[in-house]
Biotite code that builds the C-alpha atoms (Angstrom):
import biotite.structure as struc

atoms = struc.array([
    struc.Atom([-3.105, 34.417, -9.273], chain_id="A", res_id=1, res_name="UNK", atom_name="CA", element="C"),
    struc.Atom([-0.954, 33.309, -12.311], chain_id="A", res_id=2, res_name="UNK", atom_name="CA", element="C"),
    struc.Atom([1.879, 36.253, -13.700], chain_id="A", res_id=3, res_name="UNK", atom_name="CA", element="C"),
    struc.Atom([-0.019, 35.360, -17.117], chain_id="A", res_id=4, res_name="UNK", atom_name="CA", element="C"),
    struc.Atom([3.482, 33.882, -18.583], chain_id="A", res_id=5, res_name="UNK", atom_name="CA", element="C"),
    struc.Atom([3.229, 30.246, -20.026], chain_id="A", res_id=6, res_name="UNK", atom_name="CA", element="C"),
    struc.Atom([5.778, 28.004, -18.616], chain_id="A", res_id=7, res_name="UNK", atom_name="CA", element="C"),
    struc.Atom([8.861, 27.567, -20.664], chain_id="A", res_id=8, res_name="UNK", atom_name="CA", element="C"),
    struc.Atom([10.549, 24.215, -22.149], chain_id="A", res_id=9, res_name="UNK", atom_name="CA", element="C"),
    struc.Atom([12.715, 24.934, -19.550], chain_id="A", res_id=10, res_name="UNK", atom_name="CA", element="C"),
    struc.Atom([10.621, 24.131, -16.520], chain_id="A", res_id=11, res_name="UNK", atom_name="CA", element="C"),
    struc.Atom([9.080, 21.137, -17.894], chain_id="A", res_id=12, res_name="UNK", atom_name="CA", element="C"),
    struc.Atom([12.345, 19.562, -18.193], chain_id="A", res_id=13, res_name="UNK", atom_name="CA", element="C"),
    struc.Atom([13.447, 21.164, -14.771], chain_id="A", res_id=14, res_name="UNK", atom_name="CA", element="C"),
    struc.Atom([10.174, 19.030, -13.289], chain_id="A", res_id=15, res_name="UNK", atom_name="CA", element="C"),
    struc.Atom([11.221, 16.575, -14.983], chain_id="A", res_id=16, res_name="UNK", atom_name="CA", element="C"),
    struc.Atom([14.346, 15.686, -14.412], chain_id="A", res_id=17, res_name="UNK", atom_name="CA", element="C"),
    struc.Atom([14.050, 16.964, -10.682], chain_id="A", res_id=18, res_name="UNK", atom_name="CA", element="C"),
    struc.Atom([10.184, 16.840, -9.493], chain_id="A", res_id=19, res_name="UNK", atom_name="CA", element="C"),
    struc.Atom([10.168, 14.573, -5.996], chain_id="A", res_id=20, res_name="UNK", atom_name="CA", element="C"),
    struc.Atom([6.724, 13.859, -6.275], chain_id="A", res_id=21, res_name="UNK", atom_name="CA", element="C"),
    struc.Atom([6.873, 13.115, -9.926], chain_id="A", res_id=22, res_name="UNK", atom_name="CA", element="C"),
    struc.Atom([9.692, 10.508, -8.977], chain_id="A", res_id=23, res_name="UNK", atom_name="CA", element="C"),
    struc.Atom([7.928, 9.148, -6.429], chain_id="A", res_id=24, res_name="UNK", atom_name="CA", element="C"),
    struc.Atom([4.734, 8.382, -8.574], chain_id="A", res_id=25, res_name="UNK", atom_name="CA", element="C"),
    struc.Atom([6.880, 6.795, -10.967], chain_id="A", res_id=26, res_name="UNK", atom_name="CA", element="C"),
    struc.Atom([9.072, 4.880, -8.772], chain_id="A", res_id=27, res_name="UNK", atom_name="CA", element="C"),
    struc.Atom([5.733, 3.574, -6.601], chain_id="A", res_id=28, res_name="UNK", atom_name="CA", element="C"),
    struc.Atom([3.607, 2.782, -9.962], chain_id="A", res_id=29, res_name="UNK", atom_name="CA", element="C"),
    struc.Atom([6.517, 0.960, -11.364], chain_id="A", res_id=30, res_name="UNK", atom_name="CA", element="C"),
    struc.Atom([7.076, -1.171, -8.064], chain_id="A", res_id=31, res_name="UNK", atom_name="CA", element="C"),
    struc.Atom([3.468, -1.747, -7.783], chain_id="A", res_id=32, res_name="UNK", atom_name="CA", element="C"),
    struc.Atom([2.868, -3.161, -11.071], chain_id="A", res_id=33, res_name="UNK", atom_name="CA", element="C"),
    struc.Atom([5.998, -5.825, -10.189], chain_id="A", res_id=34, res_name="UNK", atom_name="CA", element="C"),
    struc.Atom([3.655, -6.790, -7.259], chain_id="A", res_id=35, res_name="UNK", atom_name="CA", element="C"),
    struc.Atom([0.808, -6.950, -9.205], chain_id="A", res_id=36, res_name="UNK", atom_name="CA", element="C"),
    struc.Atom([1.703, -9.590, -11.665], chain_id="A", res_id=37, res_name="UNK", atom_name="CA", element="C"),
    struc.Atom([4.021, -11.368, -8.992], chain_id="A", res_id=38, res_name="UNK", atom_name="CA", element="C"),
    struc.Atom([0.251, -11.801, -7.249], chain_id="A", res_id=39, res_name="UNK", atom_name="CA", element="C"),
    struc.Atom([-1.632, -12.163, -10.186], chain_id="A", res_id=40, res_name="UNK", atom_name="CA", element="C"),
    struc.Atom([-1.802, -15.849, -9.438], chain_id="A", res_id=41, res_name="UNK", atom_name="CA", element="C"),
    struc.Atom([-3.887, -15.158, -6.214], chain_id="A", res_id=42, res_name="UNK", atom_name="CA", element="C"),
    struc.Atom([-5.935, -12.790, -7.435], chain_id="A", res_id=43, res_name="UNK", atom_name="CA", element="C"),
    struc.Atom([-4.565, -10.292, -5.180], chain_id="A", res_id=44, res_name="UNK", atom_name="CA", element="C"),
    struc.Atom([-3.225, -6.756, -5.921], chain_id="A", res_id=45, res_name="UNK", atom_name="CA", element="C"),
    struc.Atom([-0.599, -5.230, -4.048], chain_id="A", res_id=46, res_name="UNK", atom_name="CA", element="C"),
    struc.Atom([-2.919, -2.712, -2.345], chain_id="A", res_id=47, res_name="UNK", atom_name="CA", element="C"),
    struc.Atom([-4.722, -5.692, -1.286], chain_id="A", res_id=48, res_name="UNK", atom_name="CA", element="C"),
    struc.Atom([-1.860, -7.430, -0.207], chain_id="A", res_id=49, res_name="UNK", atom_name="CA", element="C"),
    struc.Atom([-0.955, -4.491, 2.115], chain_id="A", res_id=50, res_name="UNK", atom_name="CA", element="C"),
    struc.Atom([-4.476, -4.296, 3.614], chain_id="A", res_id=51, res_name="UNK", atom_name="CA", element="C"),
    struc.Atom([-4.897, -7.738, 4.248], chain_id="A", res_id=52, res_name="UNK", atom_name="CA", element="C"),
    struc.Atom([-0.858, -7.598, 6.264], chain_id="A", res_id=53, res_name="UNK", atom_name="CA", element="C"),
    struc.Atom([-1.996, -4.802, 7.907], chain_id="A", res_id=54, res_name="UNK", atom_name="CA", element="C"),
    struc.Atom([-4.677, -7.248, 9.572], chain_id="A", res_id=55, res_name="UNK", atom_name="CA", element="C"),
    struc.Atom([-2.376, -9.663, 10.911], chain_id="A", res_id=56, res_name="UNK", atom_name="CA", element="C"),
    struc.Atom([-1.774, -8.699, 14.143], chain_id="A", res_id=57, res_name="UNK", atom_name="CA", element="C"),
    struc.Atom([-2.409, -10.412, 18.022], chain_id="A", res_id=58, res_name="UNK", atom_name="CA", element="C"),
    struc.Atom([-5.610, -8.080, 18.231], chain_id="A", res_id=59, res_name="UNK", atom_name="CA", element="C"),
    struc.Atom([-8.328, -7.266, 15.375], chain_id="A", res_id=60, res_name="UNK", atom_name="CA", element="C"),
    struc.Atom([-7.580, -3.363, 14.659], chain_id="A", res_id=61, res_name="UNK", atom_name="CA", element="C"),
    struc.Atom([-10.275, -0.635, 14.147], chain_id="A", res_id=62, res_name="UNK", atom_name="CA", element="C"),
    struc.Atom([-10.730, 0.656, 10.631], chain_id="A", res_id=63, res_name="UNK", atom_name="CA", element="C"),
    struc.Atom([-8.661, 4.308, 12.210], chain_id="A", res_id=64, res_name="UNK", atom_name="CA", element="C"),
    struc.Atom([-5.849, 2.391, 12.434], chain_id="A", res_id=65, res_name="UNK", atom_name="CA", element="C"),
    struc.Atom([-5.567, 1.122, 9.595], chain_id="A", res_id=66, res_name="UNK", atom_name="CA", element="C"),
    struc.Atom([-6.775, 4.109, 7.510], chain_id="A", res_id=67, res_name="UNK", atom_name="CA", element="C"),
    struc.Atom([-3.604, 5.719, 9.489], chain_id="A", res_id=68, res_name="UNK", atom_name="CA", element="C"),
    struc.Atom([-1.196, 2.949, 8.974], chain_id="A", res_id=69, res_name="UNK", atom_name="CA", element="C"),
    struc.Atom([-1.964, 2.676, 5.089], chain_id="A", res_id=70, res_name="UNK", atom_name="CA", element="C"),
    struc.Atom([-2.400, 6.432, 5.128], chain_id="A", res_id=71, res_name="UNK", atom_name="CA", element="C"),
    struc.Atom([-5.896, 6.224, 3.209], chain_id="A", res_id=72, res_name="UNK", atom_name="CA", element="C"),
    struc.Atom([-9.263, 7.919, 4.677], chain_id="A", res_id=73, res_name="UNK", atom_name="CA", element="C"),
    struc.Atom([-11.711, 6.042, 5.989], chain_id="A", res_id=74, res_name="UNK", atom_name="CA", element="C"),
    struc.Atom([-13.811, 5.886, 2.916], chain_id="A", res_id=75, res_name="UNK", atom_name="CA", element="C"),
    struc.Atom([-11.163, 4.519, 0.556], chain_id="A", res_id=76, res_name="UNK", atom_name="CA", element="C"),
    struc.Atom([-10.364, 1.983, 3.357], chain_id="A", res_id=77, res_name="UNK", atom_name="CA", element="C"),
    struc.Atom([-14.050, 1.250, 3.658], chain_id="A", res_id=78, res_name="UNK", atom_name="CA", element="C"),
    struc.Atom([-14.243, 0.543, -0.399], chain_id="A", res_id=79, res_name="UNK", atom_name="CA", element="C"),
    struc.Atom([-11.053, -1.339, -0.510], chain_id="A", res_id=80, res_name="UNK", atom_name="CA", element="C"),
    struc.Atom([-12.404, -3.784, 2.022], chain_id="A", res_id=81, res_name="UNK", atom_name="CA", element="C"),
    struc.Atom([-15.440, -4.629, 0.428], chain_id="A", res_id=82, res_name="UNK", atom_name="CA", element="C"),
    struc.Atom([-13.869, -7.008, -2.795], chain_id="A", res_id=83, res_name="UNK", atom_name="CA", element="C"),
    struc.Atom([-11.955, -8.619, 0.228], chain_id="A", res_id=84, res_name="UNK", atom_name="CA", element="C"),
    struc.Atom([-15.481, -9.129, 2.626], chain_id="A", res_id=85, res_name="UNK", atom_name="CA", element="C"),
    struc.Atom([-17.098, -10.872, -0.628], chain_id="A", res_id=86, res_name="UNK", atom_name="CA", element="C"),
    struc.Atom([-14.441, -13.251, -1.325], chain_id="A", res_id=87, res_name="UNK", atom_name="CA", element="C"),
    struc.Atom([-14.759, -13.994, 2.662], chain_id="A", res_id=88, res_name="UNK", atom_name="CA", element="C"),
    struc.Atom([-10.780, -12.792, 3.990], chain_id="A", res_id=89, res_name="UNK", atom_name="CA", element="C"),
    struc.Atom([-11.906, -9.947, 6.274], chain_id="A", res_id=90, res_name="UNK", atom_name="CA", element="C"),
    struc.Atom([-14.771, -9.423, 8.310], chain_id="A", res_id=91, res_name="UNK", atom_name="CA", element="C"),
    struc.Atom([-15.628, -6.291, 9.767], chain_id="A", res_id=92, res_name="UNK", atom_name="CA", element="C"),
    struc.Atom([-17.231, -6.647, 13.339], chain_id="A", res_id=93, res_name="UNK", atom_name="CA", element="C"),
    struc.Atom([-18.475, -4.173, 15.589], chain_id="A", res_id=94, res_name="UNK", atom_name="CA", element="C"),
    struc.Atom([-15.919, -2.988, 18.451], chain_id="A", res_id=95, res_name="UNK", atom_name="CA", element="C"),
    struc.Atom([-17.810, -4.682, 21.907], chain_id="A", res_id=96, res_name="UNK", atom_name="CA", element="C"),
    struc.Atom([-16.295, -1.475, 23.712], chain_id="A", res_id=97, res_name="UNK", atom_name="CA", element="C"),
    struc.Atom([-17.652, 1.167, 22.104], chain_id="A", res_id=98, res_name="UNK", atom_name="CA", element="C"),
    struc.Atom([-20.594, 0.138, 19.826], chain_id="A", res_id=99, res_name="UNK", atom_name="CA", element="C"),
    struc.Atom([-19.891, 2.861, 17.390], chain_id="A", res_id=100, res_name="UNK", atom_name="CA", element="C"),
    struc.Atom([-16.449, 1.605, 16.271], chain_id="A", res_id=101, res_name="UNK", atom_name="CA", element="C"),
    struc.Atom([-15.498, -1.083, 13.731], chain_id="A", res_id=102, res_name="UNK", atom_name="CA", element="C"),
    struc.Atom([-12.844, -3.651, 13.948], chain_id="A", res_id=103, res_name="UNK", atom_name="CA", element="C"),
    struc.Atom([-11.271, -5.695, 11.217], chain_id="A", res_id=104, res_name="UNK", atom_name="CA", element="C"),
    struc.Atom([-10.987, -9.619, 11.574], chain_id="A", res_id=105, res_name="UNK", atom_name="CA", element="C"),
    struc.Atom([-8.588, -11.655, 8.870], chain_id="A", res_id=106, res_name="UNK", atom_name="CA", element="C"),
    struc.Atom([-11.196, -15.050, 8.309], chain_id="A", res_id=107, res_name="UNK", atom_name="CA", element="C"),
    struc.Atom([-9.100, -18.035, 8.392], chain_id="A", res_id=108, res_name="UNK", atom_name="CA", element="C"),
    struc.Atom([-8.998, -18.311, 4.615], chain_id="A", res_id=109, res_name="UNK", atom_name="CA", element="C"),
    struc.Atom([-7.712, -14.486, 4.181], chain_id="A", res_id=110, res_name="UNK", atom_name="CA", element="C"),
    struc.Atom([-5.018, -16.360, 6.725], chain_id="A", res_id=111, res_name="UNK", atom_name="CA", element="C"),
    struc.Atom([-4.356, -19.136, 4.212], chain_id="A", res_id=112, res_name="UNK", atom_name="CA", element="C"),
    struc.Atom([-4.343, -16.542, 1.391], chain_id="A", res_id=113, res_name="UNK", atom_name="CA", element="C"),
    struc.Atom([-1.919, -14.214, 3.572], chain_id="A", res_id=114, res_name="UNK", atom_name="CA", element="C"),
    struc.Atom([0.194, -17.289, 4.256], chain_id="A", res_id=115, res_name="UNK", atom_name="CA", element="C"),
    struc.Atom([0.125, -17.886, 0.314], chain_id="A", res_id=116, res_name="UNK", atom_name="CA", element="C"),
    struc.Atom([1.274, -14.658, -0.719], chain_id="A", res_id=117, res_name="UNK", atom_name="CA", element="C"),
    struc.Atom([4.206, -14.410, 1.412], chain_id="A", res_id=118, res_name="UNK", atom_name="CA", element="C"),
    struc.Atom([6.650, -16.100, -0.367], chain_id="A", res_id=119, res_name="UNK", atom_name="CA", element="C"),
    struc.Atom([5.584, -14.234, -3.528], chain_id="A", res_id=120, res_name="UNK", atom_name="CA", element="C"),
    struc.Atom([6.320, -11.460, -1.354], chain_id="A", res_id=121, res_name="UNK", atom_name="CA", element="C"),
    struc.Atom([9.223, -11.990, -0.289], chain_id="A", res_id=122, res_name="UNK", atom_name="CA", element="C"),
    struc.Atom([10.924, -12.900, -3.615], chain_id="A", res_id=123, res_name="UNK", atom_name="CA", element="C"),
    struc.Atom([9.206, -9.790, -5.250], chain_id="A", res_id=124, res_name="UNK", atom_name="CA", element="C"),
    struc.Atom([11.009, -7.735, -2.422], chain_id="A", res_id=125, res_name="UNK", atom_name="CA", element="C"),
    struc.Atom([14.251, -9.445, -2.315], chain_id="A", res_id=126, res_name="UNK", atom_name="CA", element="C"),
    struc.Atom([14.274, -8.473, -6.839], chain_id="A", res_id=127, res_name="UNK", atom_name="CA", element="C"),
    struc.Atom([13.036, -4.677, -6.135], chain_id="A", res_id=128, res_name="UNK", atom_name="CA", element="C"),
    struc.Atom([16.254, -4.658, -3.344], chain_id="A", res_id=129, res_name="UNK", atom_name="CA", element="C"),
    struc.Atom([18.435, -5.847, -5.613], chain_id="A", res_id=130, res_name="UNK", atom_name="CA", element="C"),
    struc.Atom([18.050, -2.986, -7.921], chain_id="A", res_id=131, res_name="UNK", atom_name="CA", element="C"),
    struc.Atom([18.766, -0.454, -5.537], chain_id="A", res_id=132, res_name="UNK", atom_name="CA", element="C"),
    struc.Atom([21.266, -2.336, -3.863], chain_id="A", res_id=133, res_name="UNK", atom_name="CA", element="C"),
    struc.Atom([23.900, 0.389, -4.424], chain_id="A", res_id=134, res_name="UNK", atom_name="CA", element="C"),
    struc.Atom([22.066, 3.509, -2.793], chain_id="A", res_id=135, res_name="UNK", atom_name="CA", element="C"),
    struc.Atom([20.738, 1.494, 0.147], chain_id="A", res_id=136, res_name="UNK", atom_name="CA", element="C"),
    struc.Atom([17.223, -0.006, 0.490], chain_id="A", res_id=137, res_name="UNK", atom_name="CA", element="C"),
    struc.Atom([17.608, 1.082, 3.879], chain_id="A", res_id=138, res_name="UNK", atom_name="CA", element="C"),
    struc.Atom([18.555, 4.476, 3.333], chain_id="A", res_id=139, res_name="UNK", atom_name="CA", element="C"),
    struc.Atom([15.625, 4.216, 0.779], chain_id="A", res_id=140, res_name="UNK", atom_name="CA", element="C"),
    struc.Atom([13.180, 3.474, 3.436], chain_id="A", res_id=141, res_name="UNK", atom_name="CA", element="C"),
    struc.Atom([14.132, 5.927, 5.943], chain_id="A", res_id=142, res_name="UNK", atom_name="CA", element="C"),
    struc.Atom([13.980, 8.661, 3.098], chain_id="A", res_id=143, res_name="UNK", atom_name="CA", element="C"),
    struc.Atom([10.458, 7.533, 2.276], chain_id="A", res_id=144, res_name="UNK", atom_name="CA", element="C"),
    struc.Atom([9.482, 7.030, 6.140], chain_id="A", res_id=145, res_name="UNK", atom_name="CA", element="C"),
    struc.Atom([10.539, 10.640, 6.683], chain_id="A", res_id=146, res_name="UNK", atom_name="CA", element="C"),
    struc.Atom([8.477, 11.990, 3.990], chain_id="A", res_id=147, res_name="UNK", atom_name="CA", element="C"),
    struc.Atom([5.672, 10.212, 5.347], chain_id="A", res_id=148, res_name="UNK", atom_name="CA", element="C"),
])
């Protein structure tokens, strides 16, 4: 499996300075933490912020398509959602086409709380743009969409 050689200084800073994925963690823990406290005063996280969005929509969607959309499994999706059924945003009702799906319903108050959060959103966003301004935010995103 392994040649048996430890890795040099070398490659660490090599990862370092050049690692994708390490980047990426970096970059996405950093910007996450901005949303965070910008939410703090909701007592919403940015994960929770993204799950509750991703229930705003004309029709309630199943818990698939929203595991896909948030690329999660079902089981993290299925944990994530329960602090948000206790404090009464989401429901989760039982698709009346096929019986063995599930569907997820905003409540009116995750609505309200949605509609509250926006504007935090949208200033949080409109900072994080600013800083990479130069490169693109656009460019940013389609990098990070084709990754995905």
């Amino acid at each position: 499996m392994s040649s048996g050689e430890e890795p040099c200084y070398e490659i660490t800073l090599l990862v370092r300075d050049n690692c994708l994925c390490l980047h990426l963690q970096r970059a996405a823990r950093a910007v996450g933490r901005r949303f965070d406290q910008a939410l703090r005063p909701l007592d919403l996280t940015n994960g929770q912020f993204s799950l509750l969005m991703s229930l705003n929509r004309p029709l309630p969607p199943k818990i698939g398509d929203v595991a896909r959309l948030l690329a999660m499994d079902r089981t993290t999706l299925t944990a994530n959602l329960k602090p948000l059924e206790r404090r009464g945003l989401v429901e989760v009702a039982i698709d009346k086409a096929d019986k063995r799906s599930r569907r997820l319903c905003l409540t009116p108050s995750g609505r309200e709380l949605l509609a509250a959060a926006v504007p935090i959103w949208r200033g949080t966003h409109a900072a994080i743009e600013q800083v990479v301004a130069e490169s693109g935010a656009d460019r940013l995103r389609a990098d990070l969409r084709a990754l995905s």
